[in-house]
C-alpha positions in Angstrom: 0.4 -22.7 -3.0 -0.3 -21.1 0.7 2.8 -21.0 2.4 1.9 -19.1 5.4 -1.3 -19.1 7.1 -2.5 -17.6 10.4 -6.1 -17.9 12.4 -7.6 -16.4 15.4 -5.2 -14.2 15.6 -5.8 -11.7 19.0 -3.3 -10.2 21.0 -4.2 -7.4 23.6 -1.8 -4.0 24.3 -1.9 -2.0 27.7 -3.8 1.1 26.5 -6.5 -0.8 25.2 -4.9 -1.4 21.5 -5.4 -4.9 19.8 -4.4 -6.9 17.2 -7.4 -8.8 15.4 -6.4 -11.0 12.3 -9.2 -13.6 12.4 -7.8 -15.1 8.4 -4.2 -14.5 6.9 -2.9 -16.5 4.5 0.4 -15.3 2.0 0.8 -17.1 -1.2 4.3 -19.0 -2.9 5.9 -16.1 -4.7 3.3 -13.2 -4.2 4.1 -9.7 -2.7 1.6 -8.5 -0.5 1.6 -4.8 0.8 0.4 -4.1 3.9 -0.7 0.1 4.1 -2.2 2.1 6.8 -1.9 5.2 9.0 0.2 5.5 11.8 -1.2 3.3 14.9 -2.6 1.2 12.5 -0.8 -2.0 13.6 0.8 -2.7 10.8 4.4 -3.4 12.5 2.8 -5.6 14.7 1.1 -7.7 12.1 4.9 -8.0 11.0 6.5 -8.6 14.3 3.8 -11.9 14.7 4.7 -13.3 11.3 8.1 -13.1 12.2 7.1 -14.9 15.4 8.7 -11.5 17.5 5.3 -11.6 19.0 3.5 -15.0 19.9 -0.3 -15.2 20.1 -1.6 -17.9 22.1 -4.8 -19.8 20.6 -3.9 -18.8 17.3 -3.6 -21.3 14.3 -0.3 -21.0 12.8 0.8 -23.2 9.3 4.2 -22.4 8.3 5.5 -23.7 4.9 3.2 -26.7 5.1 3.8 -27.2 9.3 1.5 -26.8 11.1 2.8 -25.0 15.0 1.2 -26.1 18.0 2.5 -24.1 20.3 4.0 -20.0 20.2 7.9 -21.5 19.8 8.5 -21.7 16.2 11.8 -24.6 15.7 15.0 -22.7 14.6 15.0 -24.8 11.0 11.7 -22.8 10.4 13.0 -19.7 11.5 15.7 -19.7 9.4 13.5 -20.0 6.2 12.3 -16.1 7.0 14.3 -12.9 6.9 13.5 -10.2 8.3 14.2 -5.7 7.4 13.8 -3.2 9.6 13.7 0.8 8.8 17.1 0.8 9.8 20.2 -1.3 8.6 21.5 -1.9 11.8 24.8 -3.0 10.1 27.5 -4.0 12.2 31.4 -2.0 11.9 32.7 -4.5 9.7 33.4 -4.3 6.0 30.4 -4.8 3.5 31.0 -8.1 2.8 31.2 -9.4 6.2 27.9 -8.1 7.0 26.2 -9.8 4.2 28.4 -12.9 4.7 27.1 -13.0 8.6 24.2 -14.6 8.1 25.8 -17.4 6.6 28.8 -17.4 9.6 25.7 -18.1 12.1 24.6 -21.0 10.5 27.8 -22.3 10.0 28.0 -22.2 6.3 31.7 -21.4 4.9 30.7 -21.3 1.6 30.6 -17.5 0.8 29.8 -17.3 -2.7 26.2 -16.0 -2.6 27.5 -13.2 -0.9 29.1 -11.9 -4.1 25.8 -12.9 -6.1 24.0 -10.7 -3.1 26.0 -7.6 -4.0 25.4 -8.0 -7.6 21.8 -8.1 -7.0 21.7 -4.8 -5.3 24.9 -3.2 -7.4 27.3 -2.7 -4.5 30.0 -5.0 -5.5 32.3 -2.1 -5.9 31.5 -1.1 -2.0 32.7 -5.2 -0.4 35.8 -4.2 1.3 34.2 -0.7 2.5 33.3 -0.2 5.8 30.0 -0.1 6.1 29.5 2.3 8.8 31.5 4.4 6.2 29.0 4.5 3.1 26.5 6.7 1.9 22.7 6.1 4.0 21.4 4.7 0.6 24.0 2.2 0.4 23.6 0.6 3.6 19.9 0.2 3.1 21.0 -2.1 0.2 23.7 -3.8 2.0 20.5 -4.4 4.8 18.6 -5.6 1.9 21.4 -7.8 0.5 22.5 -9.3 3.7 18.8 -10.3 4.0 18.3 -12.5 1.0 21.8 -13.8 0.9 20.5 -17.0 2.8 18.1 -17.6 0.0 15.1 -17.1 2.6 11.5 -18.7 1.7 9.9 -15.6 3.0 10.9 -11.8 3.6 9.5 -9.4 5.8 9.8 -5.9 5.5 9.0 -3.0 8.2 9.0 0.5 5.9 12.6 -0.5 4.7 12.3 2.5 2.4 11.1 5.3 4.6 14.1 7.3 4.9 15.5 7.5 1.4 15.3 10.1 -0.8 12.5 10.0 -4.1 15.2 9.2 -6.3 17.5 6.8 -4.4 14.2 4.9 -3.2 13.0 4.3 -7.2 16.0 2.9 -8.4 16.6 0.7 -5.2 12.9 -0.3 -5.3 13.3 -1.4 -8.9 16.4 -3.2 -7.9 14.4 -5.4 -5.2 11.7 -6.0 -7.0 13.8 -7.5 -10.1 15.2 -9.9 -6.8 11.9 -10.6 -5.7 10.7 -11.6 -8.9 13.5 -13.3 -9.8 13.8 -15.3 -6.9 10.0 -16.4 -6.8 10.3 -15.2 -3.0 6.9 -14.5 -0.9 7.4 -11.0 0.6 5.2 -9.1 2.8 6.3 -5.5 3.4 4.5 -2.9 5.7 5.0 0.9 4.4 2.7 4.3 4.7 3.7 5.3 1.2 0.9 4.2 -1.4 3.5 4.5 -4.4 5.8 2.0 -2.8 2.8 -0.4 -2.1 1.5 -0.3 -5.8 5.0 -0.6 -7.1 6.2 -3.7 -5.3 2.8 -5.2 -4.5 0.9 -8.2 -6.0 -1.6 -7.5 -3.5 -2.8 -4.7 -1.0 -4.3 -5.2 2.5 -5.3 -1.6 4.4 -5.4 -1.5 8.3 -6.7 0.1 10.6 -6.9 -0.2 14.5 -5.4 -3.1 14.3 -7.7 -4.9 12.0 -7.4 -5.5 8.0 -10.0 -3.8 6.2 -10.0 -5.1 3.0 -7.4 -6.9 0.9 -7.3 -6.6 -2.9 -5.8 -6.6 -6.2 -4.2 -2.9 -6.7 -6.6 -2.1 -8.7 -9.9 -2.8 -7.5 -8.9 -1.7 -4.0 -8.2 2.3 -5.3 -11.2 2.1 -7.7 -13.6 -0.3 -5.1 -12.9 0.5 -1.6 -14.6 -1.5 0.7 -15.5 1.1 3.3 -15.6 5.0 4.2 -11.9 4.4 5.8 -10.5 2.7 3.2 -11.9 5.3 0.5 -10.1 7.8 3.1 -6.9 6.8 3.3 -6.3 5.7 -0.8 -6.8 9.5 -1.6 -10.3 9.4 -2.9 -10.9 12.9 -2.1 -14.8 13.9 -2.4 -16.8 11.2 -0.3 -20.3 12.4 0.4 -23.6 10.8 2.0 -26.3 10.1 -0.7 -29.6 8.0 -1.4 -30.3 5.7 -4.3 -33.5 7.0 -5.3 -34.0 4.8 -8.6 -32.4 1.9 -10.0 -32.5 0.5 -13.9 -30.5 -2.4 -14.6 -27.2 -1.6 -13.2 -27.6 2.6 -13.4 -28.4 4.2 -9.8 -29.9 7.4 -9.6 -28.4 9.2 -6.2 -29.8 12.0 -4.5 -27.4 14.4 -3.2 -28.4 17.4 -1.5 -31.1 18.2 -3.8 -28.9 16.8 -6.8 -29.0 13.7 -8.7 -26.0 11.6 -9.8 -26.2 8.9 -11.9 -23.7 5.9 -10.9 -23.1 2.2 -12.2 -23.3 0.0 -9.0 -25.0 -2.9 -7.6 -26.7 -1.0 -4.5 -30.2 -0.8 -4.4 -32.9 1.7 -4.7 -33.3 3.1 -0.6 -29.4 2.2 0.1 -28.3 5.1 1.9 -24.7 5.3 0.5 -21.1 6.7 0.3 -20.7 8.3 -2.9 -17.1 8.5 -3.9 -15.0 9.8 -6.8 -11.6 9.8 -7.4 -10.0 13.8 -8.2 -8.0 12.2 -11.2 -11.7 11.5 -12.9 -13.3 14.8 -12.6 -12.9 17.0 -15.8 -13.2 20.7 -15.7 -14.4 22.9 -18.9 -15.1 26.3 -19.5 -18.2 25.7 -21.3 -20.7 22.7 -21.1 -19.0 20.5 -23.6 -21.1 17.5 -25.2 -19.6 14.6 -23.6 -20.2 10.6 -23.5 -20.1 11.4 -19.5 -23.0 11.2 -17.5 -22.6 13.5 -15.2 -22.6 16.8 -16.4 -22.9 20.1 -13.9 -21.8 24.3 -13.9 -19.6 24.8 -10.9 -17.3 27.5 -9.0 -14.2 26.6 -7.7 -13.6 27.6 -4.1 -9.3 26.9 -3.9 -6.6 26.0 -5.8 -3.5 24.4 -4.3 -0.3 22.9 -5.4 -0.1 18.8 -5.1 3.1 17.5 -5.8 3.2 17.6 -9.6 -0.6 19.1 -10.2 -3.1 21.0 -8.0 -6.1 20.4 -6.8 -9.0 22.1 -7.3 -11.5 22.1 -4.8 -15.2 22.8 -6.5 -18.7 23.5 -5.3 -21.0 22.2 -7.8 -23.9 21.8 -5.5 -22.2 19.5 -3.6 -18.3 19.3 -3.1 -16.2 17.9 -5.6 -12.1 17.8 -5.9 -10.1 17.6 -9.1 -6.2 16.9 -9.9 -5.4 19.1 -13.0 -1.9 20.1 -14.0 0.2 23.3 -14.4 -1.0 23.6 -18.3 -4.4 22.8 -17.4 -4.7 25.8 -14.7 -3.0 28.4 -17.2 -4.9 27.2 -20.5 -8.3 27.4 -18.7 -7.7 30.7 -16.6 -8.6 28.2 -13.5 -8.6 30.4 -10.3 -11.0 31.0 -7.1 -14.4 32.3 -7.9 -14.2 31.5 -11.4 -17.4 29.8 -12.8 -17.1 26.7 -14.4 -18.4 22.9 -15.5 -17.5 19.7 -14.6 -18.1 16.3 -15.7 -17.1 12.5 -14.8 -18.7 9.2 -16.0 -21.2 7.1 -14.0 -18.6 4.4 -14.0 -16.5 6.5 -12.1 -18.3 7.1 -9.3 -18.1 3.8 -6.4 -21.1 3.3 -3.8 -20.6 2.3 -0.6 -23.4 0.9 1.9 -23.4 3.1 4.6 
């Protein structure tokens, strides 16, 4: 079921930015992750489905309503909830800050207030002050005080982006056991990719204010629609090519005077984007019988840590990048200069139309 649906979205920035959503719709339930580099408009996509920004012209259907003008009623309003990067919690004890949603709407009845803190496991902290806890704690008193009206949709704007690796895991693991649990339709904006495939049922990348391509997880890190997209989901070698033969579904590309074969749909004459993912290039000392395709002697030109592994970048006719970890580098000797082969299946290799 489509609770929330947008059209014809456009609204225009001094500076020349603009927002350009021409289709948006969020289903019952579903998390959807909205990534992208800085600039990208992400925020503002937020700050309109929150109705913080008002596009005239636009089509808006809100839990089954549809609006006819930019006001959105206050009954509607109340159905969303809304987290910014900061907690902005008032100096007040924990409880009263989760309770005040409730206190607006005139509801006395306090008890999911306690449920709340449960949820996010800081029932020991409800007659703190919450200007007095630790920076990760208030982040789930935000989070709490957020869902304790039982909201029909949440928004999110990087409500993780200033917690530490460790605090973030275990409080992301914590909201998405409330999401789930609470079949609650969540759309949450963030630059981190980890935090988008953790909590995400779906992924949507911008850029200059438009959406580029929306997918399952999967297929949008393994199938990028375009050059951008490929870019910024960390597919490192991305290099201009040529189908110069097609049979069945295996294309022959031509790449600087080498040929790489690829399963894709192009056709023979595309000029393409050939890209490959550094987690599916292997590296050998010798040229190993494998079931991979693409088989080729290289050198590698640098080697540089990446949070747990390094990367390896390779010249092997054309550029190539691999992730390989600490045992890898020491069991194969791997270092600058060092001569080499390198292999990765034709099924790992995604063509885009350029």
């Amino acid at each position: 079921m489509v609770v929330y649906r947008i059209e014809n979205v456009h609204l225009a920035y001094p500076g020349g930015f603009c927002l350009v959503v021409p289709y948006l719709s969020l289903a019952e339930g579903k998390v959807l992750a909205v990534i992208g580099p800085n600039g990208a408009g992400k925020t503002t996509l937020l700050n309109t489905l929150a109705f913080f920004e008002r596009p005239k012209g636009a089509l808006i259907e809100l839990f089954g309503k549809r609006l006819k003008k930019p006001q959105i009623d206050l009954n509607l309003r109340r159905l969303i909830s809304v987290v910014f990067p900061r907690p902005y919690l008032l100096n007040d004890t924990v409880f009263n800050n989760i309770a005040l949603p409730l206190r607006i709407r005139g509801i006395r009845n306090t008890a999911a207030v306690g449920q709340a803190c449960e949820d996010f496991k800081i029932a020991h902290l409800k007659t703190k002050n919450a200007l007095k806890i630790s920076h990760g704690e208030m982040h789930r008193v935000a989070l709490a005080r957020a869902l304790v009206t039982q909201p029909r949709l949440l928004l999110m704007d990087e409500p993780f982006s200033s917690l530490d690796p460790r605090y973030k895991d275990t409080l992301i693991t914590d909201l998405r056991r409330t999401i789930r649990d609470n079949h609650l339709t969540t759309v949450f904006v963030t630059q981190d990719q980890s935090e988008a495939l953790r909590l995400g049922d779906e992924i949507c990348v911008m850029k200059n204010g438009r959406i580029l391509q929306r997918d399952l997880p999967s297929r949008l890190f393994s199938h990028p629609a375009s050059r951008d997209v490929a870019d910024f989901v960390g597919i490192e070698t991305i290099i201009e090519g040529q189908v110069v033969k097609k049979e069945d579904n295996l294309c022959s590309v031509k790449i600087n005077g080498t040929t790489l074969e690829a399963i894709s749909a192009c056709e023979r004459g595309d000029n393409v984007f050939v890209c490959i993912r550094p987690e599916d290039v292997i590296i050998s000392r010798q040229d190993e019988a494998t079931s991979a395709r693409n088989r080729f002697k290289a050198k590698i030109i640098k080697i540089e840590p990446w949070m747990l592994e390094y990367k390896v970048a390779i010249e092997a006719g054309f550029p190539l990048v691999s992730f390989v970890t600490k045992q890898s580098i020491e069991s194969l000797n791997l270092k600058p200069e060092k001569e080499i082969f390198v292999s990765f299946k034709a099924t790992a290799i995604h063509l885009i139309k350029r």
